[in-house]
N, C-alpha and C positions, 0 to 999 in steps of 0.2 A: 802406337802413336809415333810418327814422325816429327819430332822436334825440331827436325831444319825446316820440314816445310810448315810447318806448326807454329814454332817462337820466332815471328819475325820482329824484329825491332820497332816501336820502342816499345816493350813491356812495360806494364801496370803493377804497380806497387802500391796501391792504395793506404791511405793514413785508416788510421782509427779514431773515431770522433768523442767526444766525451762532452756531455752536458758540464752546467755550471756546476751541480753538485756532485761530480764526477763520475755517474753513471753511464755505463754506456749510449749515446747517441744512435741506439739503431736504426731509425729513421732515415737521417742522416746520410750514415751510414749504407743503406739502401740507396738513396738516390746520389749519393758518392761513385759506387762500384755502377751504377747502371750512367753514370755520365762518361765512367772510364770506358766501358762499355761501346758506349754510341759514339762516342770521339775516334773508335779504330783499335786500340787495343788488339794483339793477338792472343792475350791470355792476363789472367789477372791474379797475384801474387799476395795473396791476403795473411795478413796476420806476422809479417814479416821486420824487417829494421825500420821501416818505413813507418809500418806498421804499428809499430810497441812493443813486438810479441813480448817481449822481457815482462813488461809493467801489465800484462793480462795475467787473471786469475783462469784457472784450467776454466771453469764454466764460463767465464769473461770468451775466452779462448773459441770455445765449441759452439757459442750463438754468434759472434761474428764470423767463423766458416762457414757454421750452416746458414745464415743470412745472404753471405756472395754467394753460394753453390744455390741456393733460390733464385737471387736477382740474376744470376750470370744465366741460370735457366738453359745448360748446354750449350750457350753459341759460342764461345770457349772456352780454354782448359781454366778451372783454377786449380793454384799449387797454393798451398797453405806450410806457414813457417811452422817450423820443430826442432827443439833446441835443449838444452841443459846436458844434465849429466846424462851418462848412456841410459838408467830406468826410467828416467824422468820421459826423456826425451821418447824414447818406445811409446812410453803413454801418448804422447801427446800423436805420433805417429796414429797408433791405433784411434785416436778420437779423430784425427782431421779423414781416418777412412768411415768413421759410422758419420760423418756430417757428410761425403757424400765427394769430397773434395776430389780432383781426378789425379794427382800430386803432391810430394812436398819437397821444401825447399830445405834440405838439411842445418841449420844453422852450428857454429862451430860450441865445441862442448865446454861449459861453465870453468871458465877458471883454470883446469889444470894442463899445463903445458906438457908437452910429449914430444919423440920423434915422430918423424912421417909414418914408420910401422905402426908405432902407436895409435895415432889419429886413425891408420887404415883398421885397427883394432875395433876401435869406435868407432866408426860407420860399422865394422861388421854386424857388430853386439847390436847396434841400434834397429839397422833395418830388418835382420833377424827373416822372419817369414811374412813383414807383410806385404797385403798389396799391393801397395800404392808403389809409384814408380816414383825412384827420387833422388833430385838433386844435390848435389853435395857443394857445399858453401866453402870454398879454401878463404880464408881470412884470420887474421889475429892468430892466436894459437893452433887454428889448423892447418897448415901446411903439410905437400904433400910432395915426395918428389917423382919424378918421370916413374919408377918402378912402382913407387904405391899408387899412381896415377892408374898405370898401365893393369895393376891388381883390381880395381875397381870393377876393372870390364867383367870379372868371373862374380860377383853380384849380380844376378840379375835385375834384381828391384834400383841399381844405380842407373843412371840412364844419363848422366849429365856432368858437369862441373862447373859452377860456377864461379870464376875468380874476382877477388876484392884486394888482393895484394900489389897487383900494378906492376911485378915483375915479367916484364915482357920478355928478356930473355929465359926465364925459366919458364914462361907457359910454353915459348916454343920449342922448349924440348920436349915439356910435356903433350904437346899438341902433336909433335913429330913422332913421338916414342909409338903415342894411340893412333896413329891414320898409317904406320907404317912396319905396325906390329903381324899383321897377317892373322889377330884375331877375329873373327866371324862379327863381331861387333864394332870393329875398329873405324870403319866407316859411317856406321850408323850414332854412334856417339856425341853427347852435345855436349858444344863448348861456351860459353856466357860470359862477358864482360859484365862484370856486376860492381867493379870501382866508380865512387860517391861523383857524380854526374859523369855519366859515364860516357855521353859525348864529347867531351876532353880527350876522350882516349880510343875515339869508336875507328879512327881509322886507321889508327897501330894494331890493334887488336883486327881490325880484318885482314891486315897484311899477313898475318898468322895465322889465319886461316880462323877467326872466331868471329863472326857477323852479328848477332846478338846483342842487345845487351838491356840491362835496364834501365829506365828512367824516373827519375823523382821527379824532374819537369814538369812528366806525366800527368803527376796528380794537384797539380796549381793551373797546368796551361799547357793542356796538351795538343791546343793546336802549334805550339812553339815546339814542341816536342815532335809531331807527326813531319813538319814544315824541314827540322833540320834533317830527320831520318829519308825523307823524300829527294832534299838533297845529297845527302851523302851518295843515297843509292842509284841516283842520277849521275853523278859524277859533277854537278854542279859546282865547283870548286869555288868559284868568287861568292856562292851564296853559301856555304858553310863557315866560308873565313869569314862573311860580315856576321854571320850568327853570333860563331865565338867572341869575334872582337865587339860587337854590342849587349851582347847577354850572357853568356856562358862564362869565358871568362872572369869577366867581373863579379857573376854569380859564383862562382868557386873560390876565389878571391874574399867573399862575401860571405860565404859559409866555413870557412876556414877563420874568421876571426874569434869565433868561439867553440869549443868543443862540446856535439850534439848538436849544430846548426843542421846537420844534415836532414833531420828531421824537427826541428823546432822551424826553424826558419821555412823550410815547406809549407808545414802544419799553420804557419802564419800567414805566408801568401797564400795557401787555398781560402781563409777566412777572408783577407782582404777583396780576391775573387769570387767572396758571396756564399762558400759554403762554411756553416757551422759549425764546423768540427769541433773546437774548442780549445781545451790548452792540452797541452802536455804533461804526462806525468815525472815525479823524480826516478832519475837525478837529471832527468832533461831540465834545461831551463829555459824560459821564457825570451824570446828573440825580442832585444832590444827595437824599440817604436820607429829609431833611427835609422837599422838596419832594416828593415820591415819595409821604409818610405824607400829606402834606395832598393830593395829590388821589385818593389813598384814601378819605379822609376824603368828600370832593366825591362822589366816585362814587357813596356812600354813602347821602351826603342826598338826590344826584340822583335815584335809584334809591327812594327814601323816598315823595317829588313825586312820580314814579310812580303809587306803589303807594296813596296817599292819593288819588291820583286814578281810581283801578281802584275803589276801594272805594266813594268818594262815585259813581261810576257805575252801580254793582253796586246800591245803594243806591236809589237812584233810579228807574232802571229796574223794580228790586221793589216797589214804590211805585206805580209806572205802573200796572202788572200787576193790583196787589190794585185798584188804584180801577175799573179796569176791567172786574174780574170782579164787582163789587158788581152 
């Protein structure tokens, strides 16, 4: 699998739905991943921070993988999150390969802090022999540096790195160490912006050679999502800055007044947007009503940017047309 030409921006990170009496929402859940799906999506990232994975039971865990490897039905990858301790975490590896999943997204390990050798310890232990090809999640206590970065590549089941740390001068050693080491993999290796809307940071991170990245946007309105990755990759420059300054922004701003908004406050605008999901489990809590209306509001404007931007296009192009037919 070629993951440059494979993981284009903006990846799918799908919530996890949960009825009133806290059961899983599969249903839901189905026509969740198949909207992420039909909106553009290059791959869908299930079971993740997004996700819950923390707050699922392992068989909680194993029917919403194998539910998106059903609805996603091959038309792309999904990668499914795996996490805890190093035994834990194997388990969970080995279940997201009998659901069928074509990846995982490594998550960083429960609790105990280490050096970089360390952390490159755990990935070793964790990935072990299986199949599945997989990403490695640097964030919180997993930090990794240029040389345990550069070790990753003699794994073969690692295939990737995803950062959530937001140090740009240390990815780009790391980024430099890997595309300029002379290993057989050095080119082929994927790099992911994965910091908490990560369009805040999508065009540093491509200065550095890491185009990727994901989005939680994704899963409330992703045509707000697909609209800013179109511009960036355009080079559209006045329609990314109104992005940010009418929605993005403010939305980070917005999710940053409480810790766990990153997924509570999503989890609440996909409902406002109609779908079901429900609430959140602890120690997430519930995105105040107030903050909920104001990125309503945001969604709004965003969606405005847009469409102001479709019309002065629309405009223009008819423009083109008439001079040329003179």
């Amino acid at each position: 699998m070629d993951l440059h030409a494979v993981l284009t921006p903006p990846l799918s990170f799908p919530l996890t739905p949960f009825t009133e009496d806290d059961a899983l929402a599969l249903d839901v859940l189905a026509v969740h991943v198949e909207q992420q799906v039909a909106a553009g999506t290059t791959a869908v990232f299930i079971a993740c921070g997004t996700g819950e994975f923390t707050a699922l039971s392992r068989e909680e865990y194993r029917e919403v993988v194998a539910l998106a490897v059903k609805t996603v039905a091959g038309r792309v990858p999904v990668f499914a999150g795996a996490g805890g301790g190093p035994a834990v975490a194997r388990e969970y590896l080995a279940d997201a390969a009998d659901c069928g999943a074509d990846g995982v997204l490594l998550l960083p390990p429960y609790l105990v802090s280490s050096s970089p050798e360390g952390v490159l310890g755990h990935i070793r232990y964790v990935v072990g022999d299986s199949p599945l090809p997989v990403i490695v999640y640097q964030r919180a206590n997993a930090r990794l540096s240029p040389a345990t970065a550069l070790a990753l590549l003699d794994l073969e089941q690692v295939v990737g790195l995803k950062d959530g740390l937001g140090d740009v001068e240390q990815m780009q050693r790391i980024v430099a160490t890997v595309r300029t080491s002379g290993h057989r993999r050095a080119r082929s290796f994927y790099f992911l912006n994965g910091l908490p809307t990560a369009e805040l940071s999508a065009r540093a991170y491509r200065a550095i050679g890491i185009g990727s990245y994901s989005s939680a946007v994704h899963s409330f309105a992703p045509d707000l999502a697909h609209g800013f990755a179109r511009a960036l990759e355009s080079g559209d420059d006045a329609l990314v800055d109104a992005l940010l300054a009418a929605f993005l922004l403010p939305l980070a701003d917005l999710r940053d007044q409480v810790p766990g908004y990153a997924v509570s406050l999503v989890k609440a605008a996909a409902v406002r947007e109609g779908l079901a999901v429900g609430r959140v489990r602890p120690p997430l809590v519930e995105a105040a009503e107030e903050h909920v209306d104001e990125l309503v509001r945001l969604i709004a404007a965003g969606r405005a940017v847009l469409a102001a931007a479709a019309t002065t296009a629309a405009v223009t192009t008819s423009s083109s047309a008439a001079e040329e037919s003179k």
